[in-house]
mmCIF file of the N, C-alpha and C atoms, coordinates in Angstrom:
data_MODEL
# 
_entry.id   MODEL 
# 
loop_
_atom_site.group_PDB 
_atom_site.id 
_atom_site.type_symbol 
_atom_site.label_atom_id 
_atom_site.label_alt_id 
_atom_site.label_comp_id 
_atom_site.label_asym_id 
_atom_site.label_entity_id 
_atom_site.label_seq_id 
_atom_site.pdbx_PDB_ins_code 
_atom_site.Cartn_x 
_atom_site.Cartn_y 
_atom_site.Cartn_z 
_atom_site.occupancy 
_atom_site.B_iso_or_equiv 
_atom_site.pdbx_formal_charge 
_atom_site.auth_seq_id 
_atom_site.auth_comp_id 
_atom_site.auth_asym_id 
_atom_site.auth_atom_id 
_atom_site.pdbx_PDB_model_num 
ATOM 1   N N  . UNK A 1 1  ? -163.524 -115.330 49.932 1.00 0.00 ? 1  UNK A N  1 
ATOM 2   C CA . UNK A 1 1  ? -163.125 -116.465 50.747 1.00 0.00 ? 1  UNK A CA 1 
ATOM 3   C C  . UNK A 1 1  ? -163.595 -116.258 52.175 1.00 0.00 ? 1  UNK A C  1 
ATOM 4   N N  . UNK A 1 2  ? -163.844 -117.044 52.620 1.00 0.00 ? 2  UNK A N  1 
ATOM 5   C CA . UNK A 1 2  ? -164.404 -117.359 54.102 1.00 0.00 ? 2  UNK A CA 1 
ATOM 6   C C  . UNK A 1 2  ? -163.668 -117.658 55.130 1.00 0.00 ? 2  UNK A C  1 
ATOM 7   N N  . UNK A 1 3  ? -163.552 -116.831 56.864 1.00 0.00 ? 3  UNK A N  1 
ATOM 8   C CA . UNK A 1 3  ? -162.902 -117.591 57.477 1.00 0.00 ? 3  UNK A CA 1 
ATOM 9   C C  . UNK A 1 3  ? -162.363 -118.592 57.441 1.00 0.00 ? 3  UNK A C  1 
ATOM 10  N N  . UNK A 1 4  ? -163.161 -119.710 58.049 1.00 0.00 ? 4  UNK A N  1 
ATOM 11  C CA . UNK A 1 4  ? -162.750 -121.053 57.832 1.00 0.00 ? 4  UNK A CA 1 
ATOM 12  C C  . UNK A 1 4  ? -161.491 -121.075 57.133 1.00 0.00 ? 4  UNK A C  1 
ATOM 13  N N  . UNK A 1 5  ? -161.463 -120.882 55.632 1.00 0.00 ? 5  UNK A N  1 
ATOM 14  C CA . UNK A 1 5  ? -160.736 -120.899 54.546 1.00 0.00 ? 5  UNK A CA 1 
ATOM 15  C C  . UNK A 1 5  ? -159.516 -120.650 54.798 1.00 0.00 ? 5  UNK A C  1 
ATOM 16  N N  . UNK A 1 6  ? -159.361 -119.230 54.858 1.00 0.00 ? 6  UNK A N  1 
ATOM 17  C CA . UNK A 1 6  ? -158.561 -118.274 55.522 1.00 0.00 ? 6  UNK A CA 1 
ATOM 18  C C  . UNK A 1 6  ? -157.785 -119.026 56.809 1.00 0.00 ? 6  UNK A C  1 
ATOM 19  N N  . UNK A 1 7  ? -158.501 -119.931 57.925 1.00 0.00 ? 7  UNK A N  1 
ATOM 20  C CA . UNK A 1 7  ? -157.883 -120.008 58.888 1.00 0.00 ? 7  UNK A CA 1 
ATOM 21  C C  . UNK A 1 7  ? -156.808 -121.471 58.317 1.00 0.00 ? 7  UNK A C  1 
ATOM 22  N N  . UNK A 1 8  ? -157.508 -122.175 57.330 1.00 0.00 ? 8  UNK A N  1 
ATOM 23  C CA . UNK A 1 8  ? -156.906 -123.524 56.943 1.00 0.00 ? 8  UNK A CA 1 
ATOM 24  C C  . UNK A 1 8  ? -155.825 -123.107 56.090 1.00 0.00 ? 8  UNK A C  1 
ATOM 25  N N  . UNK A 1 9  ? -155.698 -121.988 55.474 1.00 0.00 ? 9  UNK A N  1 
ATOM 26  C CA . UNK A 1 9  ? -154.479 -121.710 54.807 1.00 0.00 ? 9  UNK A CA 1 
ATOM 27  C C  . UNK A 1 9  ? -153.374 -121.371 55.630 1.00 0.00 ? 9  UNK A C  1 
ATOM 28  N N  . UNK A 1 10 ? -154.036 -120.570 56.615 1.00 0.00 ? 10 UNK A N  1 
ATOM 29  C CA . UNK A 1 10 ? -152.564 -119.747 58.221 1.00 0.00 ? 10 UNK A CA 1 
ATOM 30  C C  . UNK A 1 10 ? -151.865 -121.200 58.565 1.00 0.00 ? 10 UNK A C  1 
ATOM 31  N N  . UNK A 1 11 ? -152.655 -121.767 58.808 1.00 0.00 ? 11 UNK A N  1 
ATOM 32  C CA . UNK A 1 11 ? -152.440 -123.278 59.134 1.00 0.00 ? 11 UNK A CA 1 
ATOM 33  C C  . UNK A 1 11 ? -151.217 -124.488 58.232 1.00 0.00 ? 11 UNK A C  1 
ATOM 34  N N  . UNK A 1 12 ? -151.596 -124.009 57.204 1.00 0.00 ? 12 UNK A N  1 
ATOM 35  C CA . UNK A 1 12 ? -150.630 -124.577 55.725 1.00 0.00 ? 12 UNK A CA 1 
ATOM 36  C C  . UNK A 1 12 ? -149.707 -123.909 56.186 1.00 0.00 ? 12 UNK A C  1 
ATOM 37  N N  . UNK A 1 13 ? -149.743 -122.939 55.620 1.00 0.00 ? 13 UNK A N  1 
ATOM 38  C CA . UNK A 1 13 ? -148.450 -122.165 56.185 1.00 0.00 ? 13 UNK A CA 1 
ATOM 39  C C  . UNK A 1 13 ? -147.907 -121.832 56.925 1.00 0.00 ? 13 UNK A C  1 
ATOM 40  N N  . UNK A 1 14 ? -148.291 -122.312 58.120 1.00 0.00 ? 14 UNK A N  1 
ATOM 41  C CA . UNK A 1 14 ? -147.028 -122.359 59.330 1.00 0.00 ? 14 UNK A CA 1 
ATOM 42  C C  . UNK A 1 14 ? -146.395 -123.930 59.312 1.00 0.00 ? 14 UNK A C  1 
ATOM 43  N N  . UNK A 1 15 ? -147.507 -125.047 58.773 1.00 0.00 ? 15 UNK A N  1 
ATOM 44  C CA . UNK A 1 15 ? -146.283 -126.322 58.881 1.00 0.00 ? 15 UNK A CA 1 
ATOM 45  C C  . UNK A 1 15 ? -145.618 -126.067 57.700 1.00 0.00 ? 15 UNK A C  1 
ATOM 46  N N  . UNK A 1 16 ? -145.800 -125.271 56.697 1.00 0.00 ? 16 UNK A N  1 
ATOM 47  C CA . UNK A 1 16 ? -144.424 -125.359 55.772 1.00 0.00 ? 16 UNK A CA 1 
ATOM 48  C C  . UNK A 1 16 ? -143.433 -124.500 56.352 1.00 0.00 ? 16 UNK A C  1 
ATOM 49  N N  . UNK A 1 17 ? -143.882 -123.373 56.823 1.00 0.00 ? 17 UNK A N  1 
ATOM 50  C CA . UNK A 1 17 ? -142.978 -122.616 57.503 1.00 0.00 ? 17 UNK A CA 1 
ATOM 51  C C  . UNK A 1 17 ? -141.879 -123.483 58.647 1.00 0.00 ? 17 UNK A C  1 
ATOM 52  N N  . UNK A 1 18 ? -142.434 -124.375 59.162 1.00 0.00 ? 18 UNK A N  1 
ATOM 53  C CA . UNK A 1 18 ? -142.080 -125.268 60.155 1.00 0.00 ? 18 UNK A CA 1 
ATOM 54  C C  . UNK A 1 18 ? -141.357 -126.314 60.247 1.00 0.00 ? 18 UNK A C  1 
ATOM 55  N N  . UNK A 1 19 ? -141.544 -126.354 58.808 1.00 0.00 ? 19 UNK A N  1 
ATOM 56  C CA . UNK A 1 19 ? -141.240 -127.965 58.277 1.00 0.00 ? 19 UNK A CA 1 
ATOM 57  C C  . UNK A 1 19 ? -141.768 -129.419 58.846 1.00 0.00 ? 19 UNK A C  1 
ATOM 58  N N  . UNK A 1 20 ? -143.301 -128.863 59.095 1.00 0.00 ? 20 UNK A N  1 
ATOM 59  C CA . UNK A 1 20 ? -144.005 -130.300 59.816 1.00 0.00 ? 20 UNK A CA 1 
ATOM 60  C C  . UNK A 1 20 ? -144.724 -131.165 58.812 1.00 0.00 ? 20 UNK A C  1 
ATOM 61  N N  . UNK A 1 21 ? -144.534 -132.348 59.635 1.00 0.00 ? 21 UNK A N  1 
ATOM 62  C CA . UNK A 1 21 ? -145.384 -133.342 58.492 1.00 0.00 ? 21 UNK A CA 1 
ATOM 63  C C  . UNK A 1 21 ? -146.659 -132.924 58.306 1.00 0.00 ? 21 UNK A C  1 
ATOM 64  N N  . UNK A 1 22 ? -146.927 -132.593 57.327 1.00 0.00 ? 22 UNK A N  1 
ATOM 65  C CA . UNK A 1 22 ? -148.494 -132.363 56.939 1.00 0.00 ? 22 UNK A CA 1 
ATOM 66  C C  . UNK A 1 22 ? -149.438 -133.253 57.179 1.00 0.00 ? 22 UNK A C  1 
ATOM 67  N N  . UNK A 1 23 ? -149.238 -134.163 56.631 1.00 0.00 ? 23 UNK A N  1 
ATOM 68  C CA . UNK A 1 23 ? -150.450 -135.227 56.533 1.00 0.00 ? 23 UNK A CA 1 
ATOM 69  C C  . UNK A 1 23 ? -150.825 -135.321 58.347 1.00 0.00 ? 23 UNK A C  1 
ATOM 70  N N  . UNK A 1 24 ? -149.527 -135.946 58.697 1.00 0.00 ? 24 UNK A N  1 
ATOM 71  C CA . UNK A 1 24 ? -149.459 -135.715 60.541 1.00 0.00 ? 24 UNK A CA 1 
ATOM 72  C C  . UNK A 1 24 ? -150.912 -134.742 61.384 1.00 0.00 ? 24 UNK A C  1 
ATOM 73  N N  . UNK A 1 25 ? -150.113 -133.549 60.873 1.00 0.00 ? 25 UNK A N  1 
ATOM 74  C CA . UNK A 1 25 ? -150.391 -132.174 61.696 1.00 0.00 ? 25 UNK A CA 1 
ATOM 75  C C  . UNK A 1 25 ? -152.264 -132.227 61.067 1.00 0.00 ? 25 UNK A C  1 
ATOM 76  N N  . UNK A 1 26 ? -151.950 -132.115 59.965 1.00 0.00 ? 26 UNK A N  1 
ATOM 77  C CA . UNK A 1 26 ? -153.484 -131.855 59.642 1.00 0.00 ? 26 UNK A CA 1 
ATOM 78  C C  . UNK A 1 26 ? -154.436 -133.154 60.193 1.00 0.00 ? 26 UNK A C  1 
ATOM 79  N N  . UNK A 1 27 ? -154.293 -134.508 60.204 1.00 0.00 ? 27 UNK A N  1 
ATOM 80  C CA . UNK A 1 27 ? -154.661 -135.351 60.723 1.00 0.00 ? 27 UNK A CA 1 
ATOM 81  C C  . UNK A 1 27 ? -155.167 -135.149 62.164 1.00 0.00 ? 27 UNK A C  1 
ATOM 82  N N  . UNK A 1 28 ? -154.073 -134.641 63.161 1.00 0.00 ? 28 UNK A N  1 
ATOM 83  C CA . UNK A 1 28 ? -154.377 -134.245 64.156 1.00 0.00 ? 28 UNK A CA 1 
ATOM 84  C C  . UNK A 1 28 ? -155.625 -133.195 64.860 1.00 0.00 ? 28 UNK A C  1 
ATOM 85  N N  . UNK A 1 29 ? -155.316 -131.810 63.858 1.00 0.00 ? 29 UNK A N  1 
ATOM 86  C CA . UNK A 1 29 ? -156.442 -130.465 63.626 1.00 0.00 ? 29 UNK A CA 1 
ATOM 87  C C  . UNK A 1 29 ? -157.548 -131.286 63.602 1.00 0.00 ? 29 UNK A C  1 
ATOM 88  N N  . UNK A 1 30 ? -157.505 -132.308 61.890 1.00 0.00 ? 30 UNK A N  1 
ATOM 89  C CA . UNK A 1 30 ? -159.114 -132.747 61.933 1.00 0.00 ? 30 UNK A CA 1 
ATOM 90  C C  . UNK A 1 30 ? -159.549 -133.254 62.928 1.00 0.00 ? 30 UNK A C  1 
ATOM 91  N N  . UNK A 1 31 ? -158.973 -134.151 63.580 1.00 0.00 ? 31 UNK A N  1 
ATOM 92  C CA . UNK A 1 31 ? -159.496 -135.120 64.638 1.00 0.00 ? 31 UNK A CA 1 
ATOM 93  C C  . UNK A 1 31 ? -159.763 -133.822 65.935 1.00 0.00 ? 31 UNK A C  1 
ATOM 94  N N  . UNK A 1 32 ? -158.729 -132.818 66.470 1.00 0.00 ? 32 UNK A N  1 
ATOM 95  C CA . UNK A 1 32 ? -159.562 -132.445 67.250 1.00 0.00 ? 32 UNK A CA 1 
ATOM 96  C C  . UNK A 1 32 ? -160.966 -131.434 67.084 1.00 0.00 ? 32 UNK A C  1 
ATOM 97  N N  . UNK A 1 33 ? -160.443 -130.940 66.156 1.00 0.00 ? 33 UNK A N  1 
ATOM 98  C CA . UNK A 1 33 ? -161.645 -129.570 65.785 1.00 0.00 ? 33 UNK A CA 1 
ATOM 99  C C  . UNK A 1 33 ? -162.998 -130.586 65.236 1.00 0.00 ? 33 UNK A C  1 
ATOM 100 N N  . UNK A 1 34 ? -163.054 -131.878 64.416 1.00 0.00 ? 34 UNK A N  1 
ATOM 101 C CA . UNK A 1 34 ? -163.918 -132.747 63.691 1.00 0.00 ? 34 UNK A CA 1 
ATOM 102 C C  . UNK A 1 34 ? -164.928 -132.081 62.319 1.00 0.00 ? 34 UNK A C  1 
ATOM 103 N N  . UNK A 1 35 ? -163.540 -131.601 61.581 1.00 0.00 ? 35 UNK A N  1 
ATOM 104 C CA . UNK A 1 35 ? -163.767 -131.305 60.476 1.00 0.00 ? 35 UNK A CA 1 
ATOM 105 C C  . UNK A 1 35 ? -162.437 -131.663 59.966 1.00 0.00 ? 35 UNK A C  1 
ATOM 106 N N  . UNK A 1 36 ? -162.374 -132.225 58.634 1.00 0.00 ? 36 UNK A N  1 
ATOM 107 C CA . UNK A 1 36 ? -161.599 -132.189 57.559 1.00 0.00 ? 36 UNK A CA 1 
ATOM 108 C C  . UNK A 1 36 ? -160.944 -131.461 56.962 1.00 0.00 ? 36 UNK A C  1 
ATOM 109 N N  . UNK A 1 37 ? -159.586 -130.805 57.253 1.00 0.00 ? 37 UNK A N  1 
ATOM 110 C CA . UNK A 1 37 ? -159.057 -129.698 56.314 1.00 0.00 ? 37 UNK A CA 1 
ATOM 111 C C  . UNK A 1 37 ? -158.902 -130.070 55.040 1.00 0.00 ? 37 UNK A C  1 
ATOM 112 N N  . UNK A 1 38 ? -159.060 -130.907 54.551 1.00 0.00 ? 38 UNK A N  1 
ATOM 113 C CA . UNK A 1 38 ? -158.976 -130.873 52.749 1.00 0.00 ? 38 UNK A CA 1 
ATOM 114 C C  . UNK A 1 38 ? -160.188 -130.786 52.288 1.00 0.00 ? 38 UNK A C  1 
ATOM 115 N N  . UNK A 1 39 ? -161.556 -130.933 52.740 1.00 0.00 ? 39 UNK A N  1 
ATOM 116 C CA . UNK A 1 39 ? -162.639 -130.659 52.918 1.00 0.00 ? 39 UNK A CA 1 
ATOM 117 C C  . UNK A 1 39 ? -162.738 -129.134 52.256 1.00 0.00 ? 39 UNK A C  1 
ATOM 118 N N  . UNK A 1 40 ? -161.872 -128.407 53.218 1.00 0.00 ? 40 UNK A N  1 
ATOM 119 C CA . UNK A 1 40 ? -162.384 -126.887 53.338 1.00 0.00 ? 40 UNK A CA 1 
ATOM 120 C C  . UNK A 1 40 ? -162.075 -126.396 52.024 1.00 0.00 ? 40 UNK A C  1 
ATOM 121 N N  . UNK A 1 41 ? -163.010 -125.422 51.311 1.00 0.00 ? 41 UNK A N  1 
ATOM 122 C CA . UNK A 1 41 ? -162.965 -124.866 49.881 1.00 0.00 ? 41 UNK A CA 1 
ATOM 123 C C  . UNK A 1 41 ? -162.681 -123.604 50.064 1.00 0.00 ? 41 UNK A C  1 
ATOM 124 N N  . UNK A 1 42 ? -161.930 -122.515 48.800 1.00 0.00 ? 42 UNK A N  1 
ATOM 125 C CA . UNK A 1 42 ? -162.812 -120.875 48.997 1.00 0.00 ? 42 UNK A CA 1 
ATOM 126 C C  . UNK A 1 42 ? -164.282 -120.864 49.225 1.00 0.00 ? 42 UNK A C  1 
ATOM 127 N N  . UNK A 1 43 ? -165.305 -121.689 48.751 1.00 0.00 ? 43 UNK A N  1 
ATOM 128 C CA . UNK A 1 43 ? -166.374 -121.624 48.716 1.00 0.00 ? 43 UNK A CA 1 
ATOM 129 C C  . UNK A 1 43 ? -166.752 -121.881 49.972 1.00 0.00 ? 43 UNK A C  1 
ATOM 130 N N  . UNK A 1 44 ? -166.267 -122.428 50.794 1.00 0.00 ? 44 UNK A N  1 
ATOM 131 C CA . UNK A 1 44 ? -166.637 -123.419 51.930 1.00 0.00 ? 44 UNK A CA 1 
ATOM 132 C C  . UNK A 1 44 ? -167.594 -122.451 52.599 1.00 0.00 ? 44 UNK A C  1 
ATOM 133 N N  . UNK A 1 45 ? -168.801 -122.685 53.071 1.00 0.00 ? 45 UNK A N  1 
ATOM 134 C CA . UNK A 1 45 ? -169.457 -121.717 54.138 1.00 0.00 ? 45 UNK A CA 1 
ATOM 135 C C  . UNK A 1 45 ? -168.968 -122.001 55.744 1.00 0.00 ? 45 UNK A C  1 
ATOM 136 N N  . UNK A 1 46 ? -169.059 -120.209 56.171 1.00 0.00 ? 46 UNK A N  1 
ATOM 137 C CA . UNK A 1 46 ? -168.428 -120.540 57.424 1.00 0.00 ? 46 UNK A CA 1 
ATOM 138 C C  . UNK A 1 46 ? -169.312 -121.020 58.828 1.00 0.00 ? 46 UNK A C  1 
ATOM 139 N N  . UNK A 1 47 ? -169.412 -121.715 59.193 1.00 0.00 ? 47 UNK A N  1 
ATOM 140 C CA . UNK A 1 47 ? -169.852 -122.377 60.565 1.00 0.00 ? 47 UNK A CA 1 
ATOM 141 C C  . UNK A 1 47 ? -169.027 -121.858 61.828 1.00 0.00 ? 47 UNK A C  1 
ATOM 142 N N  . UNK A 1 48 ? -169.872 -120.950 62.741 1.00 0.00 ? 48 UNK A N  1 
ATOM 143 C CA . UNK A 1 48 ? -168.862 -120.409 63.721 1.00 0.00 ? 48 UNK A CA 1 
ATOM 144 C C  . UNK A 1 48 ? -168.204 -121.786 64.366 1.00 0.00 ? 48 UNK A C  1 
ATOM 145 N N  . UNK A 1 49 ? -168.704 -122.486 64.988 1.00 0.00 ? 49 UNK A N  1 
ATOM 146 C CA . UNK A 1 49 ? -169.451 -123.144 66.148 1.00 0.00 ? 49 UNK A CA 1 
ATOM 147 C C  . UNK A 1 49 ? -167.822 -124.231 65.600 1.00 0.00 ? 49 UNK A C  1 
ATOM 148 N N  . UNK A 1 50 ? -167.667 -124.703 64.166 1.00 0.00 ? 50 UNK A N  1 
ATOM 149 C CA . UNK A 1 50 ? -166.623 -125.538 63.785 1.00 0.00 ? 50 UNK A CA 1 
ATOM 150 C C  . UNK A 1 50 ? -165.295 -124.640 63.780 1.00 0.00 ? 50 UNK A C  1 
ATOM 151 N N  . UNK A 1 51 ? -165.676 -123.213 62.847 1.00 0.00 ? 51 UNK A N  1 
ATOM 152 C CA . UNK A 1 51 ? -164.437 -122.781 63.628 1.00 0.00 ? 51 UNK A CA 1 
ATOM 153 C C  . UNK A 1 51 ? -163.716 -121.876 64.446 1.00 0.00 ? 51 UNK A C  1 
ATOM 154 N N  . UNK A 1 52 ? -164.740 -122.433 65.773 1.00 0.00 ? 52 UNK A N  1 
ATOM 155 C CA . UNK A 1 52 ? -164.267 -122.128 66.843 1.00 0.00 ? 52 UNK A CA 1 
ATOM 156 C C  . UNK A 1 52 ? -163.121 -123.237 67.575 1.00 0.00 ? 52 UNK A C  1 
ATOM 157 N N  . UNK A 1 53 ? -163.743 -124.400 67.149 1.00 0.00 ? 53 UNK A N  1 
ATOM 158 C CA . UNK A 1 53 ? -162.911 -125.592 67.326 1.00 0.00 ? 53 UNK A CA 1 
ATOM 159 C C  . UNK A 1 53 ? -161.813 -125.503 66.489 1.00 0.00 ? 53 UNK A C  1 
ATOM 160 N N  . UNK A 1 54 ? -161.649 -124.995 65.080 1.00 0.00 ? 54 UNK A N  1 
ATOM 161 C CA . UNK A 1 54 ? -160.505 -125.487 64.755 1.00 0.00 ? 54 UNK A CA 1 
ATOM 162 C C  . UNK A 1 54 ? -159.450 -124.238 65.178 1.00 0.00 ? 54 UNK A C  1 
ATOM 163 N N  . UNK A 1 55 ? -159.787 -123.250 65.591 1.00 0.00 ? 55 UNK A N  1 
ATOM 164 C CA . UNK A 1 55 ? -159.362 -122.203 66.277 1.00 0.00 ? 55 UNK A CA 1 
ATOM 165 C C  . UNK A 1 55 ? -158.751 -122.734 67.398 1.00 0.00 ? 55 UNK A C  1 
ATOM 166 N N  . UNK A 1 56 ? -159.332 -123.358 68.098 1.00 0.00 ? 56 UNK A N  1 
ATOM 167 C CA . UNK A 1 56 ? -159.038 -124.282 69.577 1.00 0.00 ? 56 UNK A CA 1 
ATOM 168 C C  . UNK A 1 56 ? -157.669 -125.128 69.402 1.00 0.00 ? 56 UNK A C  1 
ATOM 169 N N  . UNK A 1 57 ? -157.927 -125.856 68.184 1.00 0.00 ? 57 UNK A N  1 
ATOM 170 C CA . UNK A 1 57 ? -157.691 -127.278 67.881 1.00 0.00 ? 57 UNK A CA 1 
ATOM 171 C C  . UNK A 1 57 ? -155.621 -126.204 67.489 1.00 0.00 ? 57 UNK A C  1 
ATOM 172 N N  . UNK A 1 58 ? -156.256 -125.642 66.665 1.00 0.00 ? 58 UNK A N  1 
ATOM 173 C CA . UNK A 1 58 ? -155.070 -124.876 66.052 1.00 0.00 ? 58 UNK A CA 1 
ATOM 174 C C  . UNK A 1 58 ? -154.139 -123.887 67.378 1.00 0.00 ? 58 UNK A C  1 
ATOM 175 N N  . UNK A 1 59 ? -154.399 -123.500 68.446 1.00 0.00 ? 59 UNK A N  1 
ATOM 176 C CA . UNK A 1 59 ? -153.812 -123.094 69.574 1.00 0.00 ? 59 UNK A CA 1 
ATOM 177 C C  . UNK A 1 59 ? -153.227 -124.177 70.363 1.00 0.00 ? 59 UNK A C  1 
ATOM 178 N N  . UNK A 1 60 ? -154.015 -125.234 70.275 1.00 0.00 ? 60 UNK A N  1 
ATOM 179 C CA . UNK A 1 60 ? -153.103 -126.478 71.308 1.00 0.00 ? 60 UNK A CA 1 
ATOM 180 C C  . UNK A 1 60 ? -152.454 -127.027 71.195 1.00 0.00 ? 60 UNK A C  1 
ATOM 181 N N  . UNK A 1 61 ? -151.980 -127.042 69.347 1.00 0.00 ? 61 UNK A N  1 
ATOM 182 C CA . UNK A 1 61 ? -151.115 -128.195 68.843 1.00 0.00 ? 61 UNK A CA 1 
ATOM 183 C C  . UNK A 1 61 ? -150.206 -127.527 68.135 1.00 0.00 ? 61 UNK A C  1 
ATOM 184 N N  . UNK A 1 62 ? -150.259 -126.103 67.703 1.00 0.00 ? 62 UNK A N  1 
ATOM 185 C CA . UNK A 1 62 ? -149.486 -125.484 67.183 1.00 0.00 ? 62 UNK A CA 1 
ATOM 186 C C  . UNK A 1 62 ? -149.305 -124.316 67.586 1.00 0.00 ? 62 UNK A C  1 
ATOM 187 N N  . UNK A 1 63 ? -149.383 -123.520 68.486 1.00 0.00 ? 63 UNK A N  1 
ATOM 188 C CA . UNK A 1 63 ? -149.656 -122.269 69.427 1.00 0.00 ? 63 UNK A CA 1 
ATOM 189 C C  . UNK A 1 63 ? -149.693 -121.103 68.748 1.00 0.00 ? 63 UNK A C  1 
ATOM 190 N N  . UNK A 1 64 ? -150.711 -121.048 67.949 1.00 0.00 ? 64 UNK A N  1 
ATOM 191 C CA . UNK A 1 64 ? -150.857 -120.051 66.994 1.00 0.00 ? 64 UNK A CA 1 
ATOM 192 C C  . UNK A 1 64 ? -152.407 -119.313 67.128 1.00 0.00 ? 64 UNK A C  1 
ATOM 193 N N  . UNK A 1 65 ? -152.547 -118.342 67.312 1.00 0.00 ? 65 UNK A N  1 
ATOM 194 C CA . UNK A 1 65 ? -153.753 -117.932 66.315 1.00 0.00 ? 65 UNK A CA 1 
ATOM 195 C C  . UNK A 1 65 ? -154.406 -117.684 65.748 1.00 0.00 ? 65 UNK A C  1 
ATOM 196 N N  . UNK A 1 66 ? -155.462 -118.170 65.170 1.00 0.00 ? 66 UNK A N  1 
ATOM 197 C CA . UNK A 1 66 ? -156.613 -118.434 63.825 1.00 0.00 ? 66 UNK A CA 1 
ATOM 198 C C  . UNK A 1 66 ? -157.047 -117.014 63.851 1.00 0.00 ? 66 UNK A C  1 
# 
């Protein structure tokens, strides 16, 4: 599994941990980082450059990090 992957799962699991609306929260990630988390596969290849953004995207809206 691939970053990326890896970072979209930390991600799952802090809004369940959280009890946040999913659809919400992830809606949000995609729009700022501009990638799709349901998109992302184990297979998914990793692109720094995207997730660096969703790294970004994932510190501003949920103060966590990737």
């Amino acid at each position: 599994m691939g970053q990326t992957y890896e970072a979209k799962r930390r991600v799952e699991q802090v809004i369940a941990e959280r009890r946040l609306n999913e659809a919400e929260v992830k809606g949000k990630l995609s729009l700022k980082s501009g990638m799709l988390l349901a998109f992302i596969k184990p297979d998914s290849p990793d692109d720094p450059v995207k997730l660096e953004k969703l790294r970004a995207a994932a510190r501003e809206l949920l103060q966590i990090e990737l």
